[in-house]
C-alpha positions as CSV (number, residue, x, y, z in Angstrom):
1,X,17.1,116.2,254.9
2,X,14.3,118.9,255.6
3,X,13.5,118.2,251.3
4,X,13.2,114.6,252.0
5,X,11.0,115.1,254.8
6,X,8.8,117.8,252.7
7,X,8.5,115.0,250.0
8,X,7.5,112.8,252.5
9,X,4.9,114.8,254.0
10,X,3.6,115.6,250.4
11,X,3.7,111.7,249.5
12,X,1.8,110.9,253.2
13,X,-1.0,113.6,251.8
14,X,-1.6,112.6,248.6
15,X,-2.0,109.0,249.8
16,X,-4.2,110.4,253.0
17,X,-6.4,112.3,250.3
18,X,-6.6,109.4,247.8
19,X,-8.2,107.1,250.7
20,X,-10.3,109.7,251.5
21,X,-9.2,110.4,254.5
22,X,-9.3,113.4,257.1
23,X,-6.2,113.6,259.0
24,X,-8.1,112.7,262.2
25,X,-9.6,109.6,260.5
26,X,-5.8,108.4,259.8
27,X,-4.7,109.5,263.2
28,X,-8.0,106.9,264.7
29,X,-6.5,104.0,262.3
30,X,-2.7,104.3,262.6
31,X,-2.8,105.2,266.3
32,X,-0.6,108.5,266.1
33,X,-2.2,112.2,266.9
34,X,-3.2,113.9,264.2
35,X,-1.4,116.9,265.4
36,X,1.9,115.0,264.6
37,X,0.2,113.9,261.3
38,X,-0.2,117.8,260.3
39,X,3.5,118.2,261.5
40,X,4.4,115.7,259.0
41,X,2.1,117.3,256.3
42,X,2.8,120.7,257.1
43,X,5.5,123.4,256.4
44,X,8.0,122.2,258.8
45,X,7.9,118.9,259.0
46,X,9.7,116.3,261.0
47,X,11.4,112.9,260.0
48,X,9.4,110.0,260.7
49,X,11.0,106.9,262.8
50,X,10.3,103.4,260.5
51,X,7.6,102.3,263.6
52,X,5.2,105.3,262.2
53,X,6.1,104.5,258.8
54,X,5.0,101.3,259.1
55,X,1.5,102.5,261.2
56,X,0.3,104.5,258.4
57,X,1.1,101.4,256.1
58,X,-0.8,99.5,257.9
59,X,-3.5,102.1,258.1
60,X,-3.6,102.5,254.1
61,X,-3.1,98.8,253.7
62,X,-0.2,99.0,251.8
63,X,4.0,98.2,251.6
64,X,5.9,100.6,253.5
65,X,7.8,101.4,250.8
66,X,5.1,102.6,249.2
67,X,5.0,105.7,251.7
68,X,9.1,106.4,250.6
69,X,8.1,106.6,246.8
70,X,7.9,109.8,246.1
């Protein structure tokens, strides 16, 4: 599980970085902290439930699945 979540923290960067995005600016649009957003991103990250899946969708403007592609 802890590789899926690392994939998913890597995927959740790239996309953040490719909108040009600080990880405050996507914590402002999605609605979650940004402290949880580094979690995700970080070295130890945590499994996202679908409800902040689909936030930061929403916030990139794009299918949810797209943030599972990876």
């Amino acid at each position: 599980m802890e590789d899926i979540n690392r994939r998913f923290g890597a995927n959740l960067r790239k996309l953040r970085e490719k909108h040009k995005l600080t990880q405050e600016q996507l914590a402002q649009l999605s609605e979650i902290d940004y402290k949880y957003i580094q979690r995700l991103e970080g070295k130890a990250p945590s499994s996202p439930s679908l409800n902040i899946i689909e936030k930061f969708a929403k916030a990139f403007k794009i299918h949810p699945s797209q943030l599972l592609k990876f």
